[in-house]
C-alpha positions as semicolon CSV with decimal commas, in nm:
position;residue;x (nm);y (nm);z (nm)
1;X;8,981;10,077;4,602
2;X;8,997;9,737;4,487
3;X;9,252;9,475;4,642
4;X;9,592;9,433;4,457
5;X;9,634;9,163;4,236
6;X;9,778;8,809;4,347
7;X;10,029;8,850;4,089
8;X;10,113;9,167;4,224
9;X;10,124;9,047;4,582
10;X;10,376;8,793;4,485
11;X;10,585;9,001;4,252
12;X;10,634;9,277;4,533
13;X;10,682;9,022;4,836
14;X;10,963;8,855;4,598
15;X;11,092;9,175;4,493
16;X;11,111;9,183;4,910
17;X;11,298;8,869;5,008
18;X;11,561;8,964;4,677
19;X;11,617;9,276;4,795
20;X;11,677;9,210;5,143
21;X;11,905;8,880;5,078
22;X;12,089;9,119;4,882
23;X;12,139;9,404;5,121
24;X;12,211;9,096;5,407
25;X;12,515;8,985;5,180
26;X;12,609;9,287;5,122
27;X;12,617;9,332;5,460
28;X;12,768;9,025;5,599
29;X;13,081;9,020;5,273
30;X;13,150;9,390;5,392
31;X;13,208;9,265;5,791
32;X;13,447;8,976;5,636
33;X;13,148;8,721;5,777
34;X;13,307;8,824;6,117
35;X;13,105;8,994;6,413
36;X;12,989;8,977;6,738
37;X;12,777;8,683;6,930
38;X;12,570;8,659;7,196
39;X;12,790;8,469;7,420
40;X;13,132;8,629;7,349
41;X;13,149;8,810;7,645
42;X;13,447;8,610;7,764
43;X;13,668;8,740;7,499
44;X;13,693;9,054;7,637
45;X;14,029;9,174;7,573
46;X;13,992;9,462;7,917
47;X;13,785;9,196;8,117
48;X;14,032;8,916;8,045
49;X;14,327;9,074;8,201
50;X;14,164;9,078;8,526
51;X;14,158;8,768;8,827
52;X;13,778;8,866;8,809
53;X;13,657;8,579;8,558
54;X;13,824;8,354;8,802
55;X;13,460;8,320;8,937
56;X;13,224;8,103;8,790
57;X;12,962;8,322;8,882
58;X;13,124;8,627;8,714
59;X;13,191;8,478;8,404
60;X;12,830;8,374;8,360
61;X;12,696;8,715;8,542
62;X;12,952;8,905;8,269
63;X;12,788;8,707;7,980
64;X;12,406;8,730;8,048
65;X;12,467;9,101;8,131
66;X;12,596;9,163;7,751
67;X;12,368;8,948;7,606
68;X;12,082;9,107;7,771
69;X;12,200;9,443;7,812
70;X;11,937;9,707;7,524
71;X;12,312;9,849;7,496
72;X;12,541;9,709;7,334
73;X;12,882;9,726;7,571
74;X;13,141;9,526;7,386
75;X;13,325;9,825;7,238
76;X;13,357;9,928;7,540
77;X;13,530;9,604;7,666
78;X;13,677;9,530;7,390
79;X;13,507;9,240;7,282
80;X;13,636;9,188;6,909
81;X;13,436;9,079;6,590
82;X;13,566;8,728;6,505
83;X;13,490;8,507;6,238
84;X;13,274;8,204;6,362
85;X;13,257;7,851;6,237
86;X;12,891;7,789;6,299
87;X;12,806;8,092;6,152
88;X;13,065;8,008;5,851
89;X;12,879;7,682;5,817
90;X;12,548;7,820;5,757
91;X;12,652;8,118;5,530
92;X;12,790;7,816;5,313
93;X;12,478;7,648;5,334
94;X;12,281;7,978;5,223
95;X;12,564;7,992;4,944
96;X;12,496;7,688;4,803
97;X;12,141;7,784;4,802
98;X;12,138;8,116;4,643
99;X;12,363;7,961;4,351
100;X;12,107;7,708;4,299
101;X;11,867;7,955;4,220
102;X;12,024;8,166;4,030
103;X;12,083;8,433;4,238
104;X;12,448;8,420;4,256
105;X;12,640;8,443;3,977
106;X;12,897;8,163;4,046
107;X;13,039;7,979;4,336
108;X;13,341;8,192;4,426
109;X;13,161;8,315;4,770
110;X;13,123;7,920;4,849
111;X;13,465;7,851;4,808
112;X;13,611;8,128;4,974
113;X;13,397;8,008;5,262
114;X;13,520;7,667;5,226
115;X;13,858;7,805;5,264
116;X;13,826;7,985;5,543
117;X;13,655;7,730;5,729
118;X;13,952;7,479;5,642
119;X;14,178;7,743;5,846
120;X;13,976;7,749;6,121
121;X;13,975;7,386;6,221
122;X;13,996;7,305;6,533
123;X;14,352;7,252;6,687
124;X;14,522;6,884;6,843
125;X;14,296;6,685;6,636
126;X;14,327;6,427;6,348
127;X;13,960;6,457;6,187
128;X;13,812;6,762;6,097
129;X;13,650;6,937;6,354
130;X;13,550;7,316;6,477
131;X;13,451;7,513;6,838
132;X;13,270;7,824;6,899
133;X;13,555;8,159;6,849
134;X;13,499;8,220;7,243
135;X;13,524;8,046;7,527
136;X;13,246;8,010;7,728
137;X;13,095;7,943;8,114
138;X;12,837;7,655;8,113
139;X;12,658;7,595;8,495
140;X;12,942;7,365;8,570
141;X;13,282;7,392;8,296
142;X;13,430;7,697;8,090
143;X;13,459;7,538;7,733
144;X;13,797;7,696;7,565
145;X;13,786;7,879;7,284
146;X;13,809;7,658;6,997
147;X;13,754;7,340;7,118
148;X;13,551;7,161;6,897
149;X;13,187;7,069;6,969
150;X;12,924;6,830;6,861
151;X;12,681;7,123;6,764
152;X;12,939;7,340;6,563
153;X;13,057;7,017;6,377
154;X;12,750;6,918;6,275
155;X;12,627;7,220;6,100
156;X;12,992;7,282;5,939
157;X;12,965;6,930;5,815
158;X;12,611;6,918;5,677
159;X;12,695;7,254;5,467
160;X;13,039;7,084;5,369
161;X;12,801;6,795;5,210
162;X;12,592;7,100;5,043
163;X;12,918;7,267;4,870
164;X;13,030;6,870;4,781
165;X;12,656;6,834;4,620
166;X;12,674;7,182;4,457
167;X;13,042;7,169;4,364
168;X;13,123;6,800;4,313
169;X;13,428;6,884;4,576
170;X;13,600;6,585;4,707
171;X;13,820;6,758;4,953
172;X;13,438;6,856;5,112
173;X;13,296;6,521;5,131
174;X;13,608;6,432;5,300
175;X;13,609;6,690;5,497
176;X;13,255;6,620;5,626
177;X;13,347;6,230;5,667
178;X;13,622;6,306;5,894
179;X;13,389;6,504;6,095
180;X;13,178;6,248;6,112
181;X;13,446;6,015;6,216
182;X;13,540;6,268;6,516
183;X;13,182;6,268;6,646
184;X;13,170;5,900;6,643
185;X;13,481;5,824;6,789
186;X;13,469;6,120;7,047
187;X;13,164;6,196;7,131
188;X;12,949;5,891;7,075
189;X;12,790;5,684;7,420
190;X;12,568;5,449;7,508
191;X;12,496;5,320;7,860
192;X;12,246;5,061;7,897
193;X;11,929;5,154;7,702
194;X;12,053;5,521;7,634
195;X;12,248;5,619;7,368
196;X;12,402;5,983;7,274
197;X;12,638;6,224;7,153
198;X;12,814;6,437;7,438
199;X;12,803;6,794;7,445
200;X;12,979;7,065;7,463
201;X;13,227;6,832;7,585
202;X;13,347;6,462;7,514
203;X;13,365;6,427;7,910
204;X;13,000;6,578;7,964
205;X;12,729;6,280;7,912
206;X;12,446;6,460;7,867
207;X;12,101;6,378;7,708
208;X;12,049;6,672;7,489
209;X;11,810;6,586;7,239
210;X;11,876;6,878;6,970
211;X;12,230;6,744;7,015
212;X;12,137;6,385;6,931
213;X;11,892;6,456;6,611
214;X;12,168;6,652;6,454
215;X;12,431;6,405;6,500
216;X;12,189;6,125;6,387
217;X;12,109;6,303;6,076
218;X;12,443;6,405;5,961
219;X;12,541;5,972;6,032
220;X;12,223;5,907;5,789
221;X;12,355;6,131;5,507
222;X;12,731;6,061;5,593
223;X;12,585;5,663;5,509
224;X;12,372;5,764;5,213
225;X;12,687;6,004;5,051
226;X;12,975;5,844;5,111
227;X;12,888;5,454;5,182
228;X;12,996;5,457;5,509
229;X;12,749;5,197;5,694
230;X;12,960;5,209;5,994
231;X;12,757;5,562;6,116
232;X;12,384;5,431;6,067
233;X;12,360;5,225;6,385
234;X;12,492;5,465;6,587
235;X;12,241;5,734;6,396
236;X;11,971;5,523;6,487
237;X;11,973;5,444;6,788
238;X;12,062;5,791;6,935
239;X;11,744;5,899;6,724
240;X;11,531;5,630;6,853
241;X;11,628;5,721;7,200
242;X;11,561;6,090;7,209
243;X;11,227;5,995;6,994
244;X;11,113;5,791;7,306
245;X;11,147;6,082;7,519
246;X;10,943;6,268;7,291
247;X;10,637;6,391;7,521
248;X;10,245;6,305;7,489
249;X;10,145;6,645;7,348
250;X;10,457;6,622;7,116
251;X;10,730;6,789;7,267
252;X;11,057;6,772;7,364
253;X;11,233;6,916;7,644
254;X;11,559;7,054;7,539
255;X;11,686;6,743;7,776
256;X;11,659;6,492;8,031
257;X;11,861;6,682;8,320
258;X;11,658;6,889;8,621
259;X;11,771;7,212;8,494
260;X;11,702;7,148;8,095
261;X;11,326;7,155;8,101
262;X;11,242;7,430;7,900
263;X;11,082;7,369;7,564
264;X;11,174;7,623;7,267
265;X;11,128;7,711;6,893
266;X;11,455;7,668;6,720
267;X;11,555;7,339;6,925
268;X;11,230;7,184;6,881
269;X;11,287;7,274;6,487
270;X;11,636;7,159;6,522
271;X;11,459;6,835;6,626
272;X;11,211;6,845;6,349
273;X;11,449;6,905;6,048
274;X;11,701;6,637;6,157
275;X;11,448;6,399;6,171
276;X;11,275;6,460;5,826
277;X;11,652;6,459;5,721
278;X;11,721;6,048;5,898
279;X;11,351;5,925;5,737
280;X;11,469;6,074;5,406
281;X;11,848;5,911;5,410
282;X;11,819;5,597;5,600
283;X;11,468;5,504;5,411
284;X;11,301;5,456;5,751
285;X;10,949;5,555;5,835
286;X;10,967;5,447;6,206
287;X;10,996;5,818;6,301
288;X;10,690;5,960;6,104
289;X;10,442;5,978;6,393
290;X;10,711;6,180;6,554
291;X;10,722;6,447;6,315
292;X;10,407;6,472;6,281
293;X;10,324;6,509;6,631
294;X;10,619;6,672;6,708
295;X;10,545;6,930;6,393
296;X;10,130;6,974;6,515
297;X;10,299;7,091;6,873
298;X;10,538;7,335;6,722
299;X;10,276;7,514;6,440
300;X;10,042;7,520;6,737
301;X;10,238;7,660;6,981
302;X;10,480;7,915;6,838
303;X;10,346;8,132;6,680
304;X;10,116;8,489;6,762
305;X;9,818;8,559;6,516
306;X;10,034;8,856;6,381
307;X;10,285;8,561;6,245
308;X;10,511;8,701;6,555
309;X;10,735;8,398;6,631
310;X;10,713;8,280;7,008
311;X;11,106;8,156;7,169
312;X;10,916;7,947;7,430
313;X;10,591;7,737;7,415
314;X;10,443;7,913;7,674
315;X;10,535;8,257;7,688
316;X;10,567;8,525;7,408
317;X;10,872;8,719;7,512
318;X;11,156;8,731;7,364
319;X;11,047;8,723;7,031
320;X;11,371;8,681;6,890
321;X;11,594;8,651;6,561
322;X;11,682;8,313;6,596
323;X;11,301;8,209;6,647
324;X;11,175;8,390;6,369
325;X;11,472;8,243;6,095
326;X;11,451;7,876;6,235
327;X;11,064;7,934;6,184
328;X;11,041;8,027;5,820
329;X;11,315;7,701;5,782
330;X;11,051;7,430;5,960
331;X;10,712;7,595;5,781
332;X;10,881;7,518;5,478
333;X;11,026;7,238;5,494
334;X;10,685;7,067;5,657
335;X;10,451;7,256;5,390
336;X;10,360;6,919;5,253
337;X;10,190;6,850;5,603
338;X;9,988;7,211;5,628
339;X;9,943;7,373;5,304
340;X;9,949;7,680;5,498
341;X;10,252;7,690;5,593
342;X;10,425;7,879;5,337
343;X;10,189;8,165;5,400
344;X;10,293;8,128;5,779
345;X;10,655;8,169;5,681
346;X;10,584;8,511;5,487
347;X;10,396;8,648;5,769
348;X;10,673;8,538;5,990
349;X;10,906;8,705;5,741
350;X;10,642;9,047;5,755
351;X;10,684;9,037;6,124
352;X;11,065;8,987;6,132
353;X;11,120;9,261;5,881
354;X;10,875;9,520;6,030
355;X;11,053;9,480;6,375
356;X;11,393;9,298;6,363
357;X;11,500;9,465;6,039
358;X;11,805;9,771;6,048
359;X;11,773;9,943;5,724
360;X;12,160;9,964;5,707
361;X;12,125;9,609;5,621
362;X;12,128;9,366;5,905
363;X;11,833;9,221;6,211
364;X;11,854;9,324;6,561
365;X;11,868;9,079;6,822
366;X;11,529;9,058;6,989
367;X;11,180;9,215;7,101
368;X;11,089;9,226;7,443
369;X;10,802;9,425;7,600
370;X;10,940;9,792;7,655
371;X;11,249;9,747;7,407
372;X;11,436;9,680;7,168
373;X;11,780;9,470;7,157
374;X;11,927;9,652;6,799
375;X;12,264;9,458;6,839
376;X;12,373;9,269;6,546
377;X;12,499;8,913;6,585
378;X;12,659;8,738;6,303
379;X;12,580;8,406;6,354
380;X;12,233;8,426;6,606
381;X;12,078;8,694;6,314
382;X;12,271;8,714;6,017
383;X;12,365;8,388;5,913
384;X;12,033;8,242;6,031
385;X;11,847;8,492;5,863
386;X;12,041;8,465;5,521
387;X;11,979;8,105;5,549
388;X;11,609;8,144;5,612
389;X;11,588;8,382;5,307
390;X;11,792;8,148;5,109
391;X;11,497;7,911;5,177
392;X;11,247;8,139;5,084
393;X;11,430;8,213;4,752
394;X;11,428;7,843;4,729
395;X;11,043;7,773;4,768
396;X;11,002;8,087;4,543
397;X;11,171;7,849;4,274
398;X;10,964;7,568;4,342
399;X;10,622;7,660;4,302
400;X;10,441;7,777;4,004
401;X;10,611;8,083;3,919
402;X;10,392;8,447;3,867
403;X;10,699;8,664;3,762
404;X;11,058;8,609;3,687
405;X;11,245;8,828;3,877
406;X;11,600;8,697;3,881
407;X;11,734;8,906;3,575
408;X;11,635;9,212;3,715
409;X;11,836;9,208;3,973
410;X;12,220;9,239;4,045
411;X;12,421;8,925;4,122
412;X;12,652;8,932;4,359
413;X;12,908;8,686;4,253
């Protein structure tokens, strides 16, 4: 029998990715956007009311047990679904997206989202600012629920400049200024050579890398969008610092402390992304041999033959949600540098859906060896997987077209 078509290849992959961003809305508009997380174990409602999370070492023993449990005990504690602002952030991002490409109708579903994230602001503060909906046990500090964080900021803020861009909002822009404003005046250090952006709190100096690309690339955009000049020195030299602890074979450890050594997928594309995004708005090219390296060591070393997406450099379990959206975000946005990589994405895509994918409409958790973890997380797998399709859809639109398939298919606004 003679192979398919390539037309017909590409009209039944896209027929794919539309029909599973549609079931994944569908999905995510019928939980309210609300669910559970890998790291909510703390909100236990049974757990709580016990002198037992006293311990340090309980709190983080109760946490790794649910997120690494094959069952999922939260009903069972009474862990409740809760509406995140990270997750929030990128569903807005996906929205603004999807509308761009015609497959939403209109931009109600962005500005609901806007909304809600407006409500959930983070309390005692005069910018704008948001926290994770739990509280949670690092190695040394409990962080409270709520309390606002460099990392959740960032990615509310950088889809608040999407909806501005998409909707011509001011009350977004300055939404997303303010934020900036918080993580300058906050969170912002230097001492001596090193410069940074504390996190997960203001008190806690760390030199998290991820942490510092982000913040650096929301500053650039903040500077090219609004005019404000007073974020680009900052931007830069936070970026230029983390860049110089970039490592000879192109990667970054996740940071500069004993215990932060590991090296995985969707920080290193954290780290990739941001800095595309402070060459593109602060018009410098000192970074590019940073990418580039940075972008050979990550399509070298994530990724199985099978298009399986690797969470660690160096070993291939878990192969996990979070890997495989954050994936399919870098191959495309760095398919000017490997004109392979869009065919890497839809193989990462195959893989995802063939063993990640619920057919009641949402991804599981992860893949290890002997099992399965079929829990569904709102903002590890849902929102980063809507936002990963949402970039397919997107590259769909930019390259030479084989079928139109938009009219054919339901909108959802």
């Amino acid at each position: 029998m003679p192979p398919a078509p390539v037309a017909a290849l590409d009209r039944a992959l896209s027929l794919n990715i539309h029909q599973t961003t549609q079931r994944l809305i569908e999905y995510c508009r019928t939980s309210d956007w609300a669910g559970h997380d890998p790291y909510d174990a703390l909100n236990s409602e049974l757990i709580g009311a016990f002198r037992i999370l006293d311990s340090r070492f309980l709190r983080l023993a109760l946490t790794q047990l649910l997120k690494r449990s094959p069952v999922d005990l939260r009903h069972l504690l009474r862990v409740p679904k809760m509406q995140n602002p990270k997750a929030l952030g990128l569903f807005l991002a996906s929205m603004v997206k999807l509308r761009r490409v015609g497959f939403l109708a209109d931009d109600e579903l962005a500005k609901q989202i806007v909304m809600r994230l407006a409500d959930l602001r983070s309390a005692g503060s005069e910018h704008w600012c948001w926290g994770y909906c739990f509280p949670w046990q690092t190695r040394t500090r409990v962080v409270p629920r709520g309390a606002p964080n460099l990392i959740c900021t960032t990615f509310v803020a950088t889809a608040l400049l999407d909806a501005y861009e998409a909707l011509r909002a001011p009350s977004c822009l300055q939404m997303a200024v303010s934020a900036a404003e918080y993580i300058l005046d906050e969170l912002y250090w230097t001492e001596g050579e090193v410069a940074g952006f504390s996190y997960p709190l203001p008190s806690m100096h760390q030199q998290i890398h991820n942490a510092n690309f982000l913040a650096a690339a929301l500053f650039c955009r903040i500077t090219a969008t609004a005019g404000e000049k007073k974020f680009l020195e900052p931007a830069l030299r936070a970026a230029r610092f983390s860049a110089s602890k970039q490592r000879d074979d192109g990667s970054w450890r996740y940071g500069e402390m004993p215990n932060q050594n590991w090296i995985d997928n969707f920080h290193t594309g954290y780290n990739l992304c941001a800095l595309r995004s402070i060459a593109r708005y602060s018009g410098e090219s000192e970074f590019e041999s940073n990418i580039r390296a940075g972008f050979e060591f990550y399509r070298k070393h994530f990724f199985r033959d099978d298009g399986a997406p690797r969470y660690f450099h160096n070993r291939t379990y878990p192969l996990d949600v979070h890997s495989a959206a954050q994936s399919i975000i870098v191959l495309l946005a760095f398919r000017d540098i490997d004109q392979d990589n869009a065919t890497l994405a839809h193989s990462v895509l195959h893989w995802t859906m063939s063993h990640l994918w619920d057919k009641r409409g949402f991804f599981y958790y992860q893949k290890l060896p002997f099992c399965t973890i079929r829990t569904s997380y709102m903002r590890w797998s849902q929102a980063w997987m809507l936002l990963a399709l949402s970039t397919l859809l997107e590259e769909e639109c930019e390259r030479p077209a084989v079928v139109d398939l938009a009219p054919s298919l339901q909108n959802l606004g």
